[in-house]
C-alpha distance (Angstrom), angle and dihedral (degrees) to the residues before:
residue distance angle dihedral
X1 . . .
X2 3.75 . .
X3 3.47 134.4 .
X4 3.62 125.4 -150.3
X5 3.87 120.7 -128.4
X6 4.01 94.4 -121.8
X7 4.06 85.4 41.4
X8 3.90 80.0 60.8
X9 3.78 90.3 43.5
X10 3.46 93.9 58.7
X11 3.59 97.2 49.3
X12 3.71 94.5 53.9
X13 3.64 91.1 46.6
X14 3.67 87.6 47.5
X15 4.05 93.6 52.1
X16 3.59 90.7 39.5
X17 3.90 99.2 57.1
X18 3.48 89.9 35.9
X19 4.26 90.4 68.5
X20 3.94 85.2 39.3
X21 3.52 92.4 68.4
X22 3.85 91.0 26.9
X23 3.96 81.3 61.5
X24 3.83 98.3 45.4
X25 3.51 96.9 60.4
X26 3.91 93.5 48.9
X27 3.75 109.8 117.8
X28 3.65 117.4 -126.8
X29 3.97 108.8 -146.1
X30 3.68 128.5 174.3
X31 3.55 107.8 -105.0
X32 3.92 100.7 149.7
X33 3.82 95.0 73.9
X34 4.22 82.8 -122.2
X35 3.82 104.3 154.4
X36 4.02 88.6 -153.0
X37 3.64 86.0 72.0
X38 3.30 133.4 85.6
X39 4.32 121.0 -80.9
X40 3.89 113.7 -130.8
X41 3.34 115.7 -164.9
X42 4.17 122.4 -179.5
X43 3.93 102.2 -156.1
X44 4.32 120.8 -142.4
X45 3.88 127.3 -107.6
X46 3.51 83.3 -103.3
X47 4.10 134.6 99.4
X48 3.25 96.3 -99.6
X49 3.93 153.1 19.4
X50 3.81 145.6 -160.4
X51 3.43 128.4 -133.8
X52 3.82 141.2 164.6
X53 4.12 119.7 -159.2
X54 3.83 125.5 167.4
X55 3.71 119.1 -107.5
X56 3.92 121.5 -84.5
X57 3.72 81.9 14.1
X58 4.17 123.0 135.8
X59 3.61 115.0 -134.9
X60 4.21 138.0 174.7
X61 3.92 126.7 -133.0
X62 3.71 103.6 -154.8
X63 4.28 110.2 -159.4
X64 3.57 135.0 -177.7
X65 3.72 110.3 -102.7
X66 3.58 144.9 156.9
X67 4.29 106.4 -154.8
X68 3.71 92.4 179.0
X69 3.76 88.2 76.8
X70 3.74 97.7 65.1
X71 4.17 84.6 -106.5
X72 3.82 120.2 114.1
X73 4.04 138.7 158.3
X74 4.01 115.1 -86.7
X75 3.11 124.8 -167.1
X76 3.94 110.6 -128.7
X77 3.93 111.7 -138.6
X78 3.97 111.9 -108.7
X79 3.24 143.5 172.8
X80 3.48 93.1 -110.8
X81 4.22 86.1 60.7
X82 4.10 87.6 48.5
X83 3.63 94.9 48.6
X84 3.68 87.4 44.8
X85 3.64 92.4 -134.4
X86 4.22 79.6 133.1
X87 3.53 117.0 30.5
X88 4.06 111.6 -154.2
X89 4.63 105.9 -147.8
X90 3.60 98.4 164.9
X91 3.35 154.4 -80.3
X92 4.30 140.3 -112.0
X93 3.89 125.2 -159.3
X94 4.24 104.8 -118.9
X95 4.15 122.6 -158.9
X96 3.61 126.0 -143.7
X97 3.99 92.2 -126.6
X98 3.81 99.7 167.5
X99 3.75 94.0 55.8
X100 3.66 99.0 47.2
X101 3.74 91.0 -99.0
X102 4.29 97.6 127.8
X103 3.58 100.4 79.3
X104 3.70 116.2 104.5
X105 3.53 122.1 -79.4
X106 3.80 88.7 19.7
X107 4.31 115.9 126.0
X108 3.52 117.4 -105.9
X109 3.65 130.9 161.6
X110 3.71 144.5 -92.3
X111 3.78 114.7 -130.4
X112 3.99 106.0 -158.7
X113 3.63 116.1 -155.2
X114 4.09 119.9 -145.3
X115 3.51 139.9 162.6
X116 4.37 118.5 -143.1
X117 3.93 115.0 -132.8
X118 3.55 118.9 -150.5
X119 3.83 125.8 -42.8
X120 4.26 123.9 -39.4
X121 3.20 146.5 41.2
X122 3.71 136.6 -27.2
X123 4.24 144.6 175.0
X124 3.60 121.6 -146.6
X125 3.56 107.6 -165.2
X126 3.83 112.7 -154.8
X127 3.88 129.1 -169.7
X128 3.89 126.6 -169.5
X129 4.07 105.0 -152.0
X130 3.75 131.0 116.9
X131 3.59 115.1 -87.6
X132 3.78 102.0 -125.0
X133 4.02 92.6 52.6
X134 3.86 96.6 85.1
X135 3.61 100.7 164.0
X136 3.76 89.3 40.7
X137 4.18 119.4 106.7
X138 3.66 110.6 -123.2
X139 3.83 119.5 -96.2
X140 3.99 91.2 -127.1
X141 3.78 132.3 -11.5
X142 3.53 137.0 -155.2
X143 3.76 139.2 -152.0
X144 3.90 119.2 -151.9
X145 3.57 111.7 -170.3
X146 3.84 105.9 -157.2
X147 4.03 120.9 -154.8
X148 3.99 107.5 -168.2
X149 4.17 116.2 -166.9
């Protein structure tokens, strides 16, 4: 059997952007207990949760969602938000792949990205709807009470 040197190409290629992607949709975490790093925080089925960040410090809220419905987290304008006390700089959807939880229709979770102002409190108020439904209550909200030191 013989193998062609662009049949070999291809493989490598194939292998090689194959752990590129693999690599992009690693999750980088704070494990190290570093408070220059970013805070994740994975927020209850309940109402509401507590947190404490550091000022000027970024930090993820990581939800329970399932996008493939149409439904997603908003975040509900505050004054906390206008004040900038909170700062609200995005957010990504994030599948379970190890336990089976990528395929579609499958929950996942929201990871909300935010930046803390300067010291005390904040709320960020979060809805789960679908976007184009306006005059629609949300599915399931959530209240995220924010201590910054």
């Amino acid at each position: 059997m013989t193998f062609s040197v662009k049949t070999i190409l291809i493989c490598v290629c194939v292998v090689l952007v194959g752990g590129i992607m693999t690599q992009c949709q690693t999750n980088n975490v704070n494990t190290t207990g570093d408070s220059t790093q970013t805070n994740v925080f994975l927020v209850s089925k309940d109402s509401e949760t507590k947190i404490s960040v550091k000022a000027d410090q970024d930090f993820f809220i990581k939800i329970e969602s399932n996008i493939t419905t149409g439904y997603s987290w908003q975040v509900k304008q505050n004054k906390s938000l206008e004040d900038k006390q909170v700062t609200f700089l995005g957010k990504r959807d994030e599948r379970d792949e190890e336990n089976g939880r990528n395929l579609m229709g499958a929950p996942g979770f929201e990871v909300l990205s935010f930046k803390a102002g300067a010291k005390g409190n904040a709320v960020i108020e979060l809805e789960y709807r679908r976007p184009w439904e306006k005059d629609t209550p949300p599915d399931k909200t959530h209240k995220v009470v924010v201590t910054i030191e």
